[in-house]
N, C-alpha and C positions, 0 to 999 in steps of 0.2 A: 437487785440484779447483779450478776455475776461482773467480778469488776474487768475481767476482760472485756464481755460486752461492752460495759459502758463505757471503756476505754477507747475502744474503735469504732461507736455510735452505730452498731448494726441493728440496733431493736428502733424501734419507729420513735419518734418522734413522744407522742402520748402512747404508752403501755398500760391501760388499766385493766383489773379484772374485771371492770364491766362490758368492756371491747372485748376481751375473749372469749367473754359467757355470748355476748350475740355473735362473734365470727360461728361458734358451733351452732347457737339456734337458728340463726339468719341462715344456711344451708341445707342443702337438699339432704331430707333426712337420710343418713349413713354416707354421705359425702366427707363429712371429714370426721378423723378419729383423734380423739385427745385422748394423748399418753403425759398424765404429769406423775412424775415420779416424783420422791423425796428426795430432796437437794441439798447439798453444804454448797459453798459459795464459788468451790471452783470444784471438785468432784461431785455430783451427785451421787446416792444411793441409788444400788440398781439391784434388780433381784438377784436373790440367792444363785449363786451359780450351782449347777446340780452337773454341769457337761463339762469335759476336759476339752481342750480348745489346741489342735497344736500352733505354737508360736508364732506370728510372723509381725511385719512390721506394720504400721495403720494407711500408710501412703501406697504399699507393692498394691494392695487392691483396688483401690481408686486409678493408676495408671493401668492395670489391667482391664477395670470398667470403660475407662477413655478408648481403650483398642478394640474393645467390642463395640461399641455405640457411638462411635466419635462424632455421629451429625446428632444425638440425641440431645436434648438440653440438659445444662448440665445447673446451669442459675437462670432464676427468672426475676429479674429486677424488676421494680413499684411501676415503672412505664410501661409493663409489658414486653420488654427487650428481653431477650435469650440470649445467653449465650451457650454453646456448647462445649460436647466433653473434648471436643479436639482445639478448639479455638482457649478452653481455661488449660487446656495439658502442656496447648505449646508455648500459651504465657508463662505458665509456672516454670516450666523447664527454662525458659531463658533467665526468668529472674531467677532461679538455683544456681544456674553457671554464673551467672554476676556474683551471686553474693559469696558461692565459693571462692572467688576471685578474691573477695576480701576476708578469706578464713572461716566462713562456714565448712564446717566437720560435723561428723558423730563427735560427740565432747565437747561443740560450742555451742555458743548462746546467741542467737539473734532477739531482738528485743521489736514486739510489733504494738506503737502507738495508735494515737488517732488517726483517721482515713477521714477522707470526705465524700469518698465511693465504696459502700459496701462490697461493689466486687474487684474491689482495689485489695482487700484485707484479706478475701476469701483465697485472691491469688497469689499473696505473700504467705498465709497461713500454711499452702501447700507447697510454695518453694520452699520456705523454712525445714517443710518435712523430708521433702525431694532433697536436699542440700546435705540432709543426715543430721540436724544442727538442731536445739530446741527449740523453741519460742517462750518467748519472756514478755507477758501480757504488761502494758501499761498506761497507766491511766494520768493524761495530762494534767489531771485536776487535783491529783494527787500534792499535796503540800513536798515540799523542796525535800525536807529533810526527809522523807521516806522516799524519794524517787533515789535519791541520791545512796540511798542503803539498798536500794533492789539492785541498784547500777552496780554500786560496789561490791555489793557477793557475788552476783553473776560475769561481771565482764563480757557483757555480750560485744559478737564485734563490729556491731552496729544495731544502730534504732532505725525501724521504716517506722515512716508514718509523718506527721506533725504533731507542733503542739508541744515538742520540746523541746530542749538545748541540742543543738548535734543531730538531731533526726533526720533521717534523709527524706525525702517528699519521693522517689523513684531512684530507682538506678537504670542507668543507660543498657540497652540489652539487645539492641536491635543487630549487632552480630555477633551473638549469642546460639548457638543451634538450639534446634526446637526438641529434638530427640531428649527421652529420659536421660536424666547425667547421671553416670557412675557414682559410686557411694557404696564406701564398706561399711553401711548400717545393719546393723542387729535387732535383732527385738526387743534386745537387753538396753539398747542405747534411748536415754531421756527423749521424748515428744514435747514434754512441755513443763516450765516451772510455776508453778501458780503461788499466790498468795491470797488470804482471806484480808478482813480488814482490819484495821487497829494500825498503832502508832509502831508495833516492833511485830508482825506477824512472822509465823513460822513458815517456811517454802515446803510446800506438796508438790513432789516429783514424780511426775506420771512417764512411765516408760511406753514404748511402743507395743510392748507385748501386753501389759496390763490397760490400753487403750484398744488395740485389739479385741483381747476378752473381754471390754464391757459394751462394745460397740456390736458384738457376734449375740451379748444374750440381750442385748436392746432389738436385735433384730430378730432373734428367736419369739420377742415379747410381744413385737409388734412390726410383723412382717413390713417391707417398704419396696418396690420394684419400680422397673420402667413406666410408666404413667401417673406415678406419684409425684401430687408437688407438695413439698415440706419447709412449715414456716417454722422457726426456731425461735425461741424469744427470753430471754433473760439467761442463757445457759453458754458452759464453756465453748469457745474456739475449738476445740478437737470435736466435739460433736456433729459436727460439720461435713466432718468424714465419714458419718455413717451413710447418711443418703448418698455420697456421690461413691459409696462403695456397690453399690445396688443397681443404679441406673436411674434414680429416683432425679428429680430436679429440687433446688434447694432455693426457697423463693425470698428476698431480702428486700426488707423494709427501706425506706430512703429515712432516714434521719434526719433531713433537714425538710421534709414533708408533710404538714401537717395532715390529718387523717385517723380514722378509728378503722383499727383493726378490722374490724366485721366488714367495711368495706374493701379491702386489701383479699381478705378471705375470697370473697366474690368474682370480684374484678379480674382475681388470677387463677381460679379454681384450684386454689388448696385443696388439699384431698386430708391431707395430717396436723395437725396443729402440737407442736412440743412445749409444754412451757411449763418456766421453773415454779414450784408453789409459792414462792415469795412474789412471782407477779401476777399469779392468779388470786391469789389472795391479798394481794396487797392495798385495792382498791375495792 
């Protein structure tokens, strides 16, 4: 599984490929559609791109989704809870102005650890975005000495999350405005730094425009709109932003919930099932 996933525990609990294969049988046939593409561990392979795409940034469209549908769902958490596109837009916005506060820009680094609420990460992942600043996935579990290398090439100017030295668990934001925050971000400015595994891995720097373009032909690939609910499972953080550029709802596993998949499928009428080949295959 992708190690941001597992960093900030948004895939379930038990991820088998034998829970995937009945989430698709256990439904009403052509109720949900599996798109698994070929994966590296923080890009995926995505189809040949054959269309020119013009530029823009991965966040402007998701804030434009929130303005059209604001009472639409925007996440559909393991209890059944919603929340919406106006109720996650005006979280994000407020944690952007905070973290601006402490020096998120286009050009810096925010670093997003463990959560213990899926839609705690979902709403840091897009203030990160909204901020103009990158996100720097990491993994608590990670041994000293490589945390302490991802820390030291990137300088991010802060860690959310828990689970590590320095992390903050929240930032205070309650006046904060809720309005999108200003931001001279480009398309050209970083979204996200990732890393594979191993003891010295190389950094993959995904900018916004090249997040963009793979999010526009994932959706040419396999269409997603308003009445879609879309589970994700073992795949990067940015991907995140393709449904909620659409209107689609984005349904998140409880990690500290035990359960098999096919039941989660049901329970919350998934319609799309995304998932990486390492955890379709992996069991």
């Amino acid at each position: 599984m992708a190690p941001d996933m597992a960093a900030a525990g948004v895939t379930a609990a038990e991820v088998t490929a034998a829970g995937v294969r009945e989430a698709v049988r256990g439904a009403a046939p052509g109720a949900v559609r599996e798109a698994v593409l070929s994966a590296a561990p923080e890009l995926p392979a995505l189809p040949r791109r054959t269309v020119r795409y013009p530029a823009t940034t991965a966040v402007g469209p998701v804030e434009a989704q929130a303005a059209r549908t604001p009472d639409a769902p925007a996440l559909v958490l393991a209890d059944g809870e919603t929340v919406s596109y106006r109720e996650l837009n005006v979280a994000a916005n407020r944690l952007a102005r905070a973290l601006a506060a402490r020096g998120a820009r286009p050009g810096a680094v925010v670093g997003l650890a463990g959560v213990r609420r899926p839609a705690e990460l979902l709403t840091a992942l897009l203030a990160v975005a909204k901020s103009g600043a990158a996100y720097l996935p990491l993994d608590p579990a990670d041994t000293p000495g490589r945390r302490e290398r991802l820390l030291a090439e990137n300088a991010p100017v802060c860690v959310l999350g828990e689970g590590m030295p320095g992390a903050l668990a929240g930032l205070e934001t309650d006046g904060e405005l809720p309005t999108d925050p200003p931001r001279a971000l480009t398309p050209h400015h970083l979204l996200c730094v990732g890393y594979g595994p191993g003891g010295r891995p190389t950094a993959v720097r995904l900018t916004h425009a090249e997040a963009d373009r793979r999010v526009r032909e994932l959706q040419a690939e396999h269409p997603l709109g308003p009445g879609d609910r879309v589970l994700h499972l073992g795949l990067p953080l940015w991907e995140y932003l393709w449904p909620l550029r659409t209107g689609a709802a984005v349904v998140l596993a409880d990690p500290w919930q035990e359960g098999e998949i096919g039941e989660l499928v049901r329970k919350l009428g998934v319609t799309a099932v995304r998932v990486a080949p390492g955890v379709l295959l992996g069991g």
